[in-house]
C-alpha positions as CSV (number, residue, x, y, z in Angstrom):
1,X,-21.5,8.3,51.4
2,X,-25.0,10.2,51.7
3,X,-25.3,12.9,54.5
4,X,-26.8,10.8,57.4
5,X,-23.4,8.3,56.8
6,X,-21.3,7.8,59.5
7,X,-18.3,5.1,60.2
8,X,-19.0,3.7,63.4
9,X,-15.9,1.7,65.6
10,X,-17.0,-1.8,65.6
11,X,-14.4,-2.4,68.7
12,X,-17.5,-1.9,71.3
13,X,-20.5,-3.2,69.9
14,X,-23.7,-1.8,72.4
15,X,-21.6,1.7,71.6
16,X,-22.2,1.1,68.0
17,X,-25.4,0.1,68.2
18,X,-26.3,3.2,70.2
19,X,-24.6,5.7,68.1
20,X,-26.8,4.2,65.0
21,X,-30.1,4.5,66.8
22,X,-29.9,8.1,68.0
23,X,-28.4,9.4,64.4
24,X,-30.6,7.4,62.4
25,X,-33.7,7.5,64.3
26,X,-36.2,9.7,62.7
27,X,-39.4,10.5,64.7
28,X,-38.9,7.3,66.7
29,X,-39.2,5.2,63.3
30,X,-36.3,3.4,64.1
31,X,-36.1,-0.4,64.7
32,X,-32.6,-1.6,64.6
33,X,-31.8,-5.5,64.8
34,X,-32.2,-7.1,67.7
35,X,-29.1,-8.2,70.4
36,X,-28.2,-11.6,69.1
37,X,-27.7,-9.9,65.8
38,X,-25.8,-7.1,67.4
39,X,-22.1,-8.5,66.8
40,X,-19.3,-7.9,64.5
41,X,-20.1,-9.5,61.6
42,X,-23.7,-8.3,60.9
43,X,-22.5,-4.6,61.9
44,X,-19.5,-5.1,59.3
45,X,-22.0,-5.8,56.9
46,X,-24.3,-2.6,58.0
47,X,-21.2,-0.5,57.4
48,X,-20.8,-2.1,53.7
49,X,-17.7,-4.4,54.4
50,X,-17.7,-7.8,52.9
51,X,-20.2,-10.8,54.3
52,X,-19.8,-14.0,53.3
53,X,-22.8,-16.0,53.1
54,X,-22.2,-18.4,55.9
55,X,-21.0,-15.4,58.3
56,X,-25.4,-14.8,58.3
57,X,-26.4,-17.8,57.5
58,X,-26.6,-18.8,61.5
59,X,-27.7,-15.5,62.5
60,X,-30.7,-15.0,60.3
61,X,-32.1,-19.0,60.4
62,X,-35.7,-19.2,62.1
63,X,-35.6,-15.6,62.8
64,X,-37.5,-12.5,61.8
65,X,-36.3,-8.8,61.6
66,X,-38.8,-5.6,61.1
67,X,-36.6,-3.1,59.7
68,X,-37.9,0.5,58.8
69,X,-34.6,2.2,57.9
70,X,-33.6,2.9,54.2
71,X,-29.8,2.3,54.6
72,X,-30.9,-1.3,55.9
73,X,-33.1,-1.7,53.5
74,X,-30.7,-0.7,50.7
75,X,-28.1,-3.1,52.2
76,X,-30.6,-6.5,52.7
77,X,-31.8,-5.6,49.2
78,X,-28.4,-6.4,48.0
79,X,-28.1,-9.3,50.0
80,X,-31.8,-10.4,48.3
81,X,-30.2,-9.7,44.6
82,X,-27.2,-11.9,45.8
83,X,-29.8,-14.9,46.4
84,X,-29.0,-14.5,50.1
85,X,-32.6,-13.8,52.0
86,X,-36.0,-13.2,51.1
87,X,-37.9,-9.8,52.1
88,X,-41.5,-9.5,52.6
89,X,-42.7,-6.0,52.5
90,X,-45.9,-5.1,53.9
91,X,-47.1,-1.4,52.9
92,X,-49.2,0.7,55.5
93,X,-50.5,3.6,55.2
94,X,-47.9,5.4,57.5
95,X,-44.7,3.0,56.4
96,X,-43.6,-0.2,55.2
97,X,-42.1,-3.4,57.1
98,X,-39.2,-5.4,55.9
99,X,-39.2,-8.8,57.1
100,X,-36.0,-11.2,56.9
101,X,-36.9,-14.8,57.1
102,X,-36.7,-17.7,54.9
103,X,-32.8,-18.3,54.4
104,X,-32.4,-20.4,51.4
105,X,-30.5,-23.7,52.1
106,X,-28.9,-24.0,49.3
Protein backbone atom coordinates (compact mmCIF):
# COMPACT_ATOMS: atom_id res chain seq x y z
CA UNK A 1 0.00 0.00 0.00
CA UNK A 2 1.57 3.52 -0.80
CA UNK A 3 1.26 6.31 1.94
CA UNK A 4 -2.03 8.10 0.78
CA UNK A 5 -3.81 4.22 1.02
CA UNK A 6 -6.54 3.81 3.15
CA UNK A 7 -9.28 0.82 3.50
CA UNK A 8 -12.40 2.47 3.50
CA UNK A 9 -15.91 0.39 5.01
CA UNK A 10 -17.95 -0.10 1.95
CA UNK A 11 -21.08 -0.75 4.44
CA UNK A 12 -22.19 3.13 3.96
CA UNK A 13 -21.43 4.15 0.63
CA UNK A 14 -21.87 8.45 0.65
CA UNK A 15 -19.38 7.83 3.87
CA UNK A 16 -17.00 6.21 1.65
CA UNK A 17 -17.24 8.34 -0.93
CA UNK A 18 -16.53 11.34 1.35
CA UNK A 19 -13.71 9.86 3.23
CA UNK A 20 -11.93 9.44 -0.39
CA UNK A 21 -12.58 12.97 -1.58
CA UNK A 22 -11.18 14.84 1.41
CA UNK A 23 -7.92 12.37 1.71
CA UNK A 24 -7.32 12.24 -1.74
CA UNK A 25 -8.12 15.60 -2.88
CA UNK A 26 -5.09 17.54 -3.62
CA UNK A 27 -5.51 21.35 -4.23
CA UNK A 28 -9.08 20.71 -5.27
CA UNK A 29 -7.82 18.38 -8.24
CA UNK A 30 -10.11 15.83 -7.32
CA UNK A 31 -13.01 14.47 -9.47
CA UNK A 32 -14.34 11.30 -8.08
CA UNK A 33 -17.08 9.28 -10.07
CA UNK A 34 -20.24 10.35 -10.17
CA UNK A 35 -23.49 9.02 -7.80
CA UNK A 36 -24.79 6.28 -10.02
CA UNK A 37 -21.31 4.85 -9.98
CA UNK A 38 -21.13 5.35 -6.30
CA UNK A 39 -22.23 1.70 -5.14
CA UNK A 40 -20.58 -1.42 -3.95
CA UNK A 41 -19.22 -2.87 -6.70
CA UNK A 42 -17.31 -0.04 -8.43
CA UNK A 43 -15.96 1.03 -4.89
CA UNK A 44 -14.85 -2.77 -4.38
CA UNK A 45 -13.04 -2.42 -7.36
CA UNK A 46 -11.38 1.18 -6.23
CA UNK A 47 -10.20 -0.70 -3.18
CA UNK A 48 -8.48 -3.48 -5.49
CA UNK A 49 -11.03 -6.37 -4.73
CA UNK A 50 -12.07 -8.54 -7.66
CA UNK A 51 -14.58 -7.11 -10.65
CA UNK A 52 -15.93 -9.16 -12.86
CA UNK A 53 -16.48 -7.83 -16.15
CA UNK A 54 -20.28 -7.81 -16.26
CA UNK A 55 -20.36 -6.28 -12.56
CA UNK A 56 -19.21 -2.67 -14.85
CA UNK A 57 -20.30 -3.55 -17.81
CA UNK A 58 -23.94 -1.74 -17.01
CA UNK A 59 -22.41 0.94 -15.08
CA UNK A 60 -19.91 2.24 -17.53
CA UNK A 61 -22.27 1.87 -20.98
CA UNK A 62 -23.05 5.34 -22.69
CA UNK A 63 -21.26 7.06 -19.93
CA UNK A 64 -18.23 9.18 -19.51
CA UNK A 65 -15.97 9.71 -16.38
CA UNK A 66 -13.13 12.61 -16.07
CA UNK A 67 -10.87 11.18 -13.59
CA UNK A 68 -7.65 13.18 -12.41
CA UNK A 69 -6.52 10.89 -9.55
CA UNK A 70 -3.45 8.55 -9.99
CA UNK A 71 -4.78 5.58 -7.86
CA UNK A 72 -7.84 5.63 -10.38
CA UNK A 73 -5.94 5.90 -13.01
CA UNK A 74 -3.62 3.10 -12.03
CA UNK A 75 -6.77 0.86 -11.33
CA UNK A 76 -8.78 1.73 -14.95
CA UNK A 77 -5.41 1.20 -16.56
CA UNK A 78 -5.63 -2.33 -15.46
CA UNK A 79 -8.97 -2.72 -16.32
CA UNK A 80 -7.73 -1.20 -20.09
CA UNK A 81 -4.79 -4.07 -20.11
CA UNK A 82 -7.62 -6.64 -19.23
CA UNK A 83 -9.59 -5.49 -22.60
CA UNK A 84 -12.22 -4.08 -20.36
CA UNK A 85 -12.53 -0.03 -21.36
CA UNK A 86 -10.89 2.29 -23.38
CA UNK A 87 -9.15 5.61 -21.92
CA UNK A 88 -8.75 8.71 -23.79
CA UNK A 89 -6.22 11.01 -22.22
CA UNK A 90 -6.12 14.51 -23.14
CA UNK A 91 -2.79 16.33 -21.84
CA UNK A 92 -3.09 20.10 -20.70
CA UNK A 93 -0.80 22.15 -19.71
CA UNK A 94 -1.84 22.00 -15.94
CA UNK A 95 -3.08 18.15 -15.96
CA UNK A 96 -4.41 15.34 -17.92
CA UNK A 97 -8.07 13.96 -18.32
CA UNK A 98 -8.99 10.33 -18.27
CA UNK A 99 -12.03 9.57 -20.07
CA UNK A 100 -14.02 6.12 -19.73
CA UNK A 101 -16.28 5.43 -22.63
CA UNK A 102 -16.46 2.98 -25.28
CA UNK A 103 -17.24 -0.47 -23.47
CA UNK A 104 -16.34 -3.12 -25.82
CA UNK A 105 -19.26 -5.56 -26.49
CA UNK A 106 -17.61 -8.35 -26.84
Amino acid sequence: MKDKDELFPITNIEECVKRLRENYSDKKQWIFIPPTFQDELFLKGFMGESLLTSDIKGKLRNNKITIRNDNIREYLEKLVKNGHITIEVKTTKHDRKYQVYNFPEN
